[in-house]
N, C-alpha and C positions, 0 to 999 in steps of 0.2 A: 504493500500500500504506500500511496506518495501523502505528503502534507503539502500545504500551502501556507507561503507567509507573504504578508501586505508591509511593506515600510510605508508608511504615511509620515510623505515632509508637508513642510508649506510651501515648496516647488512642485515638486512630483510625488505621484503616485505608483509605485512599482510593486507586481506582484510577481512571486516567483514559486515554481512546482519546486519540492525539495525532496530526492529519494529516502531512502534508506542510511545511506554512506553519506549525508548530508550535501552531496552535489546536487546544484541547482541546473534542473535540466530545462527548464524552460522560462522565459518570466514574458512579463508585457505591461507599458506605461502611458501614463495620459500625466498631464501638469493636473496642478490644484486646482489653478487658477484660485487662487484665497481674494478678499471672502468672499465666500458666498453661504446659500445655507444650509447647515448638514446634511441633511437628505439629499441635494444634489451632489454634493462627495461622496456621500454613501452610496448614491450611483453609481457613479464612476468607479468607484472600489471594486463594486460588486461589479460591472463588466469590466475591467481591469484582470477580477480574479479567474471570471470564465474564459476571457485571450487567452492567460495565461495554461489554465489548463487543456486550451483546444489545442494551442500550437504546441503541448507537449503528446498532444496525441493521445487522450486519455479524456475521460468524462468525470462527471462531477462526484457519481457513484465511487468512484478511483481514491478519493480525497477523503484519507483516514480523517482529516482536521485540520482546519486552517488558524489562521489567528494574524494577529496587524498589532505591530509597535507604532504607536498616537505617541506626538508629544502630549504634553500636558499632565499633572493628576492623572491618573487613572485607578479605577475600582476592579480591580481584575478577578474578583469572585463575582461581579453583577456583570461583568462587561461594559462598564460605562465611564466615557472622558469624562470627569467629574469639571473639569476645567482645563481649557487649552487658547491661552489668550492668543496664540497667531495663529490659532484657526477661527476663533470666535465660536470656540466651543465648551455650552455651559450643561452637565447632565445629559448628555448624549449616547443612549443605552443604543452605540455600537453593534454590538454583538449582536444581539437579538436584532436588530436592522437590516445586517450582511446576511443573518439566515432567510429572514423574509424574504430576500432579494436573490440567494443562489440554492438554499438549499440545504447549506453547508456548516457544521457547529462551527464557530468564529469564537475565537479566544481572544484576552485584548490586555495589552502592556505596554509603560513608558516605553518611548520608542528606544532611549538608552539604556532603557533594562533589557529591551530586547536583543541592542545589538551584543551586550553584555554577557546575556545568555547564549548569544550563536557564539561567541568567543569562549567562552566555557565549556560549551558541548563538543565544538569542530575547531575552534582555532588554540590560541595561544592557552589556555587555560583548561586546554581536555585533560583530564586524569585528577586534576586537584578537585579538594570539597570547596577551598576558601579563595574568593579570587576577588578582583576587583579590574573594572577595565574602567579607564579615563578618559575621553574625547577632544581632541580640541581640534574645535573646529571656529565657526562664527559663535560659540558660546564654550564654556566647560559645563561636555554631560557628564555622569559617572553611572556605572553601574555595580551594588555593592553584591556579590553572592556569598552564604556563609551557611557552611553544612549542606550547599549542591542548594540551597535556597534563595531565591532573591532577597533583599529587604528593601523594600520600600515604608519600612515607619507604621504607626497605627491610624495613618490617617489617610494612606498612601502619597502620600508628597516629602518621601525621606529619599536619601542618597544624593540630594544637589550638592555635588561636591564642590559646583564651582563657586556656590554662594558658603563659603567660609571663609572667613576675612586671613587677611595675611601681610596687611598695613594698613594699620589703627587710622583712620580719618583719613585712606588713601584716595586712589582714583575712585569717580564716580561708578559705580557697575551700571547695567540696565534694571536689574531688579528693584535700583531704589538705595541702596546699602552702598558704604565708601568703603574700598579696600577688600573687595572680593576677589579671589584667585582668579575668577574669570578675568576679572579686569585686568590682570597680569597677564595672564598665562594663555589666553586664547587666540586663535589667530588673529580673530579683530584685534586685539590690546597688540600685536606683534607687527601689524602693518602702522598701527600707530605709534608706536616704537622707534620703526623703521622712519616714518617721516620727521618724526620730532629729530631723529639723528643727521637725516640730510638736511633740517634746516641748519643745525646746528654745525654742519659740518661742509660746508657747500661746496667744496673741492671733492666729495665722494665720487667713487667711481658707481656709485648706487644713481646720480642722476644721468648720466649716461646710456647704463644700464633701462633710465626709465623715458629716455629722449626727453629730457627735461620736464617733464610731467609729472610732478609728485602723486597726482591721483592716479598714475599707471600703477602705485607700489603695488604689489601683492607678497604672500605670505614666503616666498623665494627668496626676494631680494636681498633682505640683509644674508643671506644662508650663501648666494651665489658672489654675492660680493665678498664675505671672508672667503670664501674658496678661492679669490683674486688677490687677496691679500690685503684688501679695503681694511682699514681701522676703523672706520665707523661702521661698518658691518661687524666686522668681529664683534665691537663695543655691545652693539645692538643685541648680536647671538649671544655670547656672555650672559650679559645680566638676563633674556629672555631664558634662557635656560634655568638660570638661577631662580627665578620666578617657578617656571615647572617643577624645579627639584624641591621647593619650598613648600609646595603642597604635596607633592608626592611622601616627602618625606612627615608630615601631617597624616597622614591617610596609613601610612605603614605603621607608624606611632601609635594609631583607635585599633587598627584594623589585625595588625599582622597576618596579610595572607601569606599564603606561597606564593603568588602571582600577582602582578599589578602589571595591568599591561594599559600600554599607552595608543590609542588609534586616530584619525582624522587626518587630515591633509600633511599633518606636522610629521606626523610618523612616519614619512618618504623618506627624512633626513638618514632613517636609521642609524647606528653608528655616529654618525655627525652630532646626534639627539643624544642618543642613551650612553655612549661612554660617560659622557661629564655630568648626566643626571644622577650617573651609579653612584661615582666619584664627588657628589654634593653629600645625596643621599647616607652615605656608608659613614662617614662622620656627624649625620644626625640622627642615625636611626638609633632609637633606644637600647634595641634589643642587637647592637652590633658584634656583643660579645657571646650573643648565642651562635650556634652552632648551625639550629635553621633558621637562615633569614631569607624574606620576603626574595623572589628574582622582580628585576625591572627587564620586561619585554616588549617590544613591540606588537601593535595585531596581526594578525597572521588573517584573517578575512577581508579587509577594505567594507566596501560597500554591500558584498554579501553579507555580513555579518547582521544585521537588520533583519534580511530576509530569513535567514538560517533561524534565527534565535525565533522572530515570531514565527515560524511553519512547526517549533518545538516546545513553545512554552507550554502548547498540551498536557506537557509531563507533568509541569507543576501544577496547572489545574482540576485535571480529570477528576 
């Protein structure tokens, strides 16, 4: 029997068939288009989920279980986005929605607990009970698992890793709170990073790099310019990293998994990233003089990881 998993962004919509062996043999996508109102997404979902399972060659009957990682709150014993501010979704019983609409039982989870759990089950973090995977991307998501369990809190709105502060009265975050790790540690905070550095710096080889156009920056730049020997790149990676290692090493400190793995756009750098996050990490980790300490790795899924975790979150719910 195959599952089915729905990544719902506030861009796109991709659904993908997931065997056995956790390869994804088939998917198919439409945009959000956001806002709009949920029953129209929930459309789209639900014919998003039948592409998906016709161009795998298979019928609906085929489909042990599907399920969709939503940002937002979610209630994953009711199936419902309890709240999802960049979709404008308020109590939105999901689940029970997608079956009206294909057929099909529909499971439903943070979309970063979901990618959390494909990284658990098929990537970086298969064989461990205790793991935690980190995101960064345009925010810091987290996904926390403890005992082969997600947690998401008693209220389901636990695990924002990125909103724990990590300089007292620091940058502004989006959430509202100064000095959230996202505000450091995310890619957005790292293009921002990047341009405070070429103004400060205006002989970088970083505006050349961007033909003079500072809103060319993206999340590269400073990373391609130390690899040119730029100082104001470097300066930039440096403390950018120092930032990531700052909260990671926060998280190994509550958490001590076996695993902490790092995913999103950032996690290309490999090696570039994690040598000097280990090397931050290893002199704050509490428990540096035990014997088993946390590994720092990178994801090993990308963008299937979403797909993978919600075609599986089944297990946790059934």
């Amino acid at each position: 029997m195959y599952k089915l998993g729905i990544d719902l962004g506030g861009t796109n919509i991709v659904a993908g068939v997931v065997d056995e062996n956790f390869k994804i043999i088939a998917t198919a996508k439409r945009k959000t288009n956001c806002p709009r109102p949920a029953e129209e997404i929930v459309d789209d979902m639900a014919a998003v989920a039948l592409e998906a399972i016709a161009k795998a060659g298979l019928k609906k009957e085929d489909i042990e279980a599907a399920g969709v990682g939503s940002p937002g709150a979610i209630d994953p014993h009711n199936g419902v986005v309890c709240f999802a501010n960049n979709l404008g979704f308020f109590n939105v019983p999901m689940a029970s929605m997608l079956k009206e609409r294909t057929g099909i039982d529909f499971y439903l989870e943070n979309d970063a607990n979901a990618a959390a759990y494909g990284e658990f089950v098929a990537g970086a973090g298969k064989g461990t009970k205790d793991f935690i995977m980190i995101t960064l991307g345009t925010g810091v998501g987290g996904g926390i698992i403890i005992d082969g369990k997600l947690y998401s809190g008693s209220n389901y709105a636990g695990a924002e890793l990125g909103h724990t502060v990590i300089s007292m009265d620091g940058e502004m975050c989006g959430c509202g709170r100064q000095g959230c790790w996202e505000a450091y540690a995310s890619a957005t905070a790292l293009i921002r990073q990047t341009k405070q550095a070429m103004i400060k710096f205006p002989n970088s080889i970083m505006w050349e790099m961007c033909n003079n156009d500072i809103n060319a920056v993206n999340g590269r730049t400073a990373f391609d310019a130390m690899r040119q020997g730029d100082e104001a790149g470097k300066q930039v990676v440096d403390k950018y990293i120092y930032y990531i290692a700052v909260g990671i090493a926060n998280n190994i400190n509550i958490f001590q998994p076996e695993i902490i793995c790092i995913g999103g756009g950032v996690s290309n750098e490999g090696d570039n990233l994690i040598k000097p996050i280990k090397k931050y990490v290893e002199g704050d980790n509490y428990a540096r003089n035990v014997k088993n300490r946390a590994k720092i790795r990178t994801a090993k899924l990308g963008n299937d990881a979403g797909i993978i975790g919600a075609a599986y979150i089944c297990n946790l719910y059934k």
